[in-house]
C-alpha positions in Angstrom: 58.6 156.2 130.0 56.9 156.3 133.7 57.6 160.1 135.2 59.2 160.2 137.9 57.6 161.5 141.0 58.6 162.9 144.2 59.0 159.2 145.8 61.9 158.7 143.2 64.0 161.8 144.4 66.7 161.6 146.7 69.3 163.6 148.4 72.6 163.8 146.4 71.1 162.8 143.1 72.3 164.9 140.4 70.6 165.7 137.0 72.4 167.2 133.6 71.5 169.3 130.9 72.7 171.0 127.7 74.5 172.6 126.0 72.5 175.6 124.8 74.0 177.9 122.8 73.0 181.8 123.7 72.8 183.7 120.4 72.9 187.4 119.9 69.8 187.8 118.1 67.6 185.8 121.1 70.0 188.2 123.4 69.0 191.1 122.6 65.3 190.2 121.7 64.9 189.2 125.0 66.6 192.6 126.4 63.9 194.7 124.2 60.6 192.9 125.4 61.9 192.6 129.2 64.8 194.4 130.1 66.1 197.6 127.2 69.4 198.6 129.5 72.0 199.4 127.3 74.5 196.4 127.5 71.7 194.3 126.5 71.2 196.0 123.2 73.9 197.5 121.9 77.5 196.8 121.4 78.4 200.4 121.1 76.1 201.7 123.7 77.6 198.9 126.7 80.8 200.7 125.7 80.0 203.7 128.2 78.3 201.6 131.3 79.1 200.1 134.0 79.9 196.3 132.4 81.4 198.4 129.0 80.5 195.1 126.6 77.5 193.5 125.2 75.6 191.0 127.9 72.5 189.1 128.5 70.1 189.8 130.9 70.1 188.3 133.8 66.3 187.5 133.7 67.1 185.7 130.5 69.8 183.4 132.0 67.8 182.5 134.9 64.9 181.5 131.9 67.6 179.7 129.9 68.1 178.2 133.5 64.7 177.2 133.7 64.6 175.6 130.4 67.9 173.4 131.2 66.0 172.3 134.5 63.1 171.3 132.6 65.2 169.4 130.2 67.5 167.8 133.5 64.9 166.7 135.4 61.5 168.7 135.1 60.0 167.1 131.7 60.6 163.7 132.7 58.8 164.2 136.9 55.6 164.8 138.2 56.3 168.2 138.4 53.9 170.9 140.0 55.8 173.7 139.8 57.8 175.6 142.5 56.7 178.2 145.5 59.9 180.0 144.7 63.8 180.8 145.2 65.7 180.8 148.1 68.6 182.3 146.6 70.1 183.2 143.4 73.3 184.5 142.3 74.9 186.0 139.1 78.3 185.0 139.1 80.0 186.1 135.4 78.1 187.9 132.6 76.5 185.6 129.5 77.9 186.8 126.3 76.8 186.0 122.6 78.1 182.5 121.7 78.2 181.5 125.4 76.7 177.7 125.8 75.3 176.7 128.8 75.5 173.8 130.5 73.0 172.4 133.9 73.7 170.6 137.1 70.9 170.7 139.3 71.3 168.6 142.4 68.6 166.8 145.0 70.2 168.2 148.4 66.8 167.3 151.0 63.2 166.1 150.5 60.3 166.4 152.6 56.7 165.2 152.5 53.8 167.5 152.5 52.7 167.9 156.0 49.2 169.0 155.0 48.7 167.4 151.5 49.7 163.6 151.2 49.5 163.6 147.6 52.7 166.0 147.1 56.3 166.9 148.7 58.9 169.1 148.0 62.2 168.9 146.7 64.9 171.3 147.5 67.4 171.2 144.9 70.5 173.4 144.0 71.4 174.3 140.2 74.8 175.5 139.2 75.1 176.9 135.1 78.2 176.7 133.4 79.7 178.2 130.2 81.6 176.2 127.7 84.9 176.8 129.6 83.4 174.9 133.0 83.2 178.7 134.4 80.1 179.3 136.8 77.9 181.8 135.4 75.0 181.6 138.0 74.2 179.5 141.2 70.4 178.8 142.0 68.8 177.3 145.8 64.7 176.5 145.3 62.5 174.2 145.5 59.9 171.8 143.7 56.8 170.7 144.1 56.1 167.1 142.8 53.4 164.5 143.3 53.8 161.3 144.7 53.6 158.1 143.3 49.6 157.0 142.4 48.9 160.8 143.1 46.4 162.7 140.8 46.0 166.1 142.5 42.9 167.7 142.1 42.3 170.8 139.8 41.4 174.3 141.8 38.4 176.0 140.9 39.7 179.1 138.9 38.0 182.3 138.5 39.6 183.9 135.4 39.4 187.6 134.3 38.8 188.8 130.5 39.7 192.2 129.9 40.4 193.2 126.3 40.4 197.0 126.7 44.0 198.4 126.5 46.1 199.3 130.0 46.9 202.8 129.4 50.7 203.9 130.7 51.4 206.3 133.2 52.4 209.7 132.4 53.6 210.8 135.9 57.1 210.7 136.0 59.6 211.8 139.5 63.3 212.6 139.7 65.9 209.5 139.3 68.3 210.2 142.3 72.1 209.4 143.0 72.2 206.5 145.4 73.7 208.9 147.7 70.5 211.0 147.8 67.5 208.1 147.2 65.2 207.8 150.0 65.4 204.8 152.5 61.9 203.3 152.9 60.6 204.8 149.5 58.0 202.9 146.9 58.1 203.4 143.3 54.6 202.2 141.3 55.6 200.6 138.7 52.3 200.3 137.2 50.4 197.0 135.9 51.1 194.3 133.1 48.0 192.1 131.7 48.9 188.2 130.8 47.8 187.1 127.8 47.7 183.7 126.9 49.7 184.3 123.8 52.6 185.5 125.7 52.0 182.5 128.5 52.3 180.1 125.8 54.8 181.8 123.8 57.5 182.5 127.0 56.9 179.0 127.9 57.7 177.5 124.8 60.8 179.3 124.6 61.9 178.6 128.4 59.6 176.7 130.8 57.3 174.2 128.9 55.3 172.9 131.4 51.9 171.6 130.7 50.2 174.2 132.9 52.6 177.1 130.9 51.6 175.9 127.3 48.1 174.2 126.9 45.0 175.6 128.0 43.1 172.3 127.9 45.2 170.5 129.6 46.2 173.3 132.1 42.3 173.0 133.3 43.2 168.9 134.3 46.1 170.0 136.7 46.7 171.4 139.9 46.7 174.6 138.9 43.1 174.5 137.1 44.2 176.8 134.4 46.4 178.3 132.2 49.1 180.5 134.1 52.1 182.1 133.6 55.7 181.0 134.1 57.2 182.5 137.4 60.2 183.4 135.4 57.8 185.6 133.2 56.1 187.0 135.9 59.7 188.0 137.1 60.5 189.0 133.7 57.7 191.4 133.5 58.8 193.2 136.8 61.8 194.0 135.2 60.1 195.4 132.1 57.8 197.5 134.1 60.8 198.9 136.5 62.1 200.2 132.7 59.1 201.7 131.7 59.1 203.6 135.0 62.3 204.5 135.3 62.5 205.8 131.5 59.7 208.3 132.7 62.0 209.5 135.4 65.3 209.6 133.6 63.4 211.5 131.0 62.4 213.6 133.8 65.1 214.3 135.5 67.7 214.7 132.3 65.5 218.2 132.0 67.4 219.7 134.8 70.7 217.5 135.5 72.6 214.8 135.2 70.9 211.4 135.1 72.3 208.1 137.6 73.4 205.3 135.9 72.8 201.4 136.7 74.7 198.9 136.4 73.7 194.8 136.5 72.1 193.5 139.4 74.4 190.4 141.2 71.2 188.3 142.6 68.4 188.3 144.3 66.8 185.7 147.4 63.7 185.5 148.8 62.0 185.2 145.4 58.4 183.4 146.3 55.9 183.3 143.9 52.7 183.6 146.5 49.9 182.7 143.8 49.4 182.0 140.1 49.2 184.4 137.5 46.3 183.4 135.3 45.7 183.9 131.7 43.8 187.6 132.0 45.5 188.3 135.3 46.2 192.3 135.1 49.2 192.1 137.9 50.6 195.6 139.7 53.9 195.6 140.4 56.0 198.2 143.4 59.8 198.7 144.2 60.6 199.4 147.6 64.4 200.7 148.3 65.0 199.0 151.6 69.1 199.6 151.9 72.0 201.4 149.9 76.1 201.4 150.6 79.2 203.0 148.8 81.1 200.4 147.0 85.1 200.8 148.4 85.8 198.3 145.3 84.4 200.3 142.7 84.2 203.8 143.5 81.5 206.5 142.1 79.3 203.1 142.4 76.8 201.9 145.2 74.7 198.8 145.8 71.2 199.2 146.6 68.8 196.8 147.7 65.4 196.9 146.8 62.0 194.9 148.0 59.7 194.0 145.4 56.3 193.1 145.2 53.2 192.4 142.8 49.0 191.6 143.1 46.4 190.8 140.9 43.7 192.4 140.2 42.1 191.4 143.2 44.9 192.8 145.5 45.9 189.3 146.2 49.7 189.2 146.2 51.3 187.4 143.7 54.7 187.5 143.9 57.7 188.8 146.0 61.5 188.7 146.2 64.7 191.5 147.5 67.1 192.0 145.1 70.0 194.3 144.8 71.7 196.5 142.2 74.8 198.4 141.1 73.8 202.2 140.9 76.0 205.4 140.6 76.6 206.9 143.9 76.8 210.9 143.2 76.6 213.2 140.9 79.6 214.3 139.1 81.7 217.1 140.7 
């Protein structure tokens, strides 16, 4: 079957996918490799948080989101990946047994204004459980190749390093919202990609060529194997919970200890280069803006600037997201 390629696509097109059934088990493995809060773990322990039931991560329902898309529309194009999220929103938690269902829609396309062999797509994807309720809303945009088009491989300059990344051992207090510093940046250390956990995310959520096969990886745009942009997301999160359970370790010594709650979206996600196979990547938190929540009280909403390199200090990666954190110590 001939792909189809960015000459195909038009606005008001629409693409369909699933259902796929979210298990417990693939739940809460997800939660321990990339994002170990509470209500992604434990039924018991999501009791006494802010959501008080068993949930997936987020991170993991954008993924399954990704892996709908490819089936929709991706798998079957002349796909060369994406430069990154416009907007994305969390709508209603994903529970155990929840099945997911894909629209993704062609809303504009536009020719490459300084490559001829490629445009963009910008699409819009909306996921649905099995009751037709919306459990998370998606604006982005796709590259894809044009019709004849064989885009040349980059030259790629990868990095071996087989000697362990030691963590961090210095640990700060976890404020209240109420007391966090505007303006402050949290190091949240570095990750190294493997190619075994390229391949292995991507066959799980995003299997794309350049995501799963090294040889062929080298014959595409990309020039190499690299990492999914939802793993490289992924992998922020698990390095904000490695940081942060220094500091709540830290500050449980002397006081009481914040909790946080889900985060509702993110925009501005851009993924600014590729992250190779050997790529060690550092990621930072910024806290850019905080409120009181009138709805919920004892609760805030912070917002938060994020942002990741390599390990040539080229950035990677950015986005702003936002979270629900407890406002104030107990009185």
């Amino acid at each position: 079957m001939a792909l189809l390629t960015f000459d195909d696509l038009a606005p008001g097109q629409e693409y369909t996918a699933g259902p796929i059934t979210v298990t417990r088990e693939a739940m809460v493995a997800f939660a321990r490799d990339y994002d170990p809060q509470p209500f992604h773990l434990d039924e018991a322990a999501a009791r006494d948080t802010f959501v008080g039931t068993l949930i997936g991560s987020g991170w993991q329902t954008a993924a399954f989101g990704m892996r709908l898309l490819a089936e929709a529309l991706i798998s079957r194009s002349t796909s060369m990946g994406s430069p990154g999220i416009d907007a994305l929103r969390w709508i209603r938690p994903v529970l155990p047994g929840d099945q997911l269902s894909a629209v993704v829609r062609v809303e504009d396309v536009r020719a490459s204004a300084s490559k001829p062999d490629r445009g963009f797509a910008r699409l819009s994807m909306t996921l649905t459980n099995a009751s037709g309720d919306r459990v998370m809303t998606q604006a982005f945009a796709v590259m894809f190749a044009r019709a004849g088009a064989v885009p040349q491989p980059r030259a790629v300059t990868t990095d071996v390093e087989v000697t362990p990344l030691p963590e961090a051992e210095e640990a700060r207090d976890f404020p209240f919202l109420a007391e966090a510093e505007i303006g402050d940046v949290r190091d949240l250390g570095a990750h190294r990609f493997g190619a075994g956990s390229i391949i292995g995310f991507a066959k799980e959520y995003d299997p794309q060529v350049f995501h799963l096969d090294p040889v062929a990886a080298r014959a595409t745009h990309f020039g190499g194997l690299c990492a999914s942009g939802w793993q490289t997301a992924a992998v922020w999160m698990k390095r904000l919970h490695a940081t942060f359970a220094r500091d709540v370790a830290f500050t449980a010594r002397s006081g009481p200890v914040p909790q946080l709650g889900p985060s509702p979206g993110f925009k501005d996600m851009r993924w600014l280069r590729p992250v190779y196979a050997g790529d060690t990547i550092s990621y930072a938190c910024q806290l850019t803006d905080r409120r009181a929540l009138a709805s919920r009280p004892g609760w805030g909403i912070a917002t938060h600037h994020n942002t990741a390199k390599n390990q040539r200090g080229e950035p990677v990666f950015e986005f702003t997201g936002s979270v629900f954190w407890q406002w104030e110590r107990p009185r």
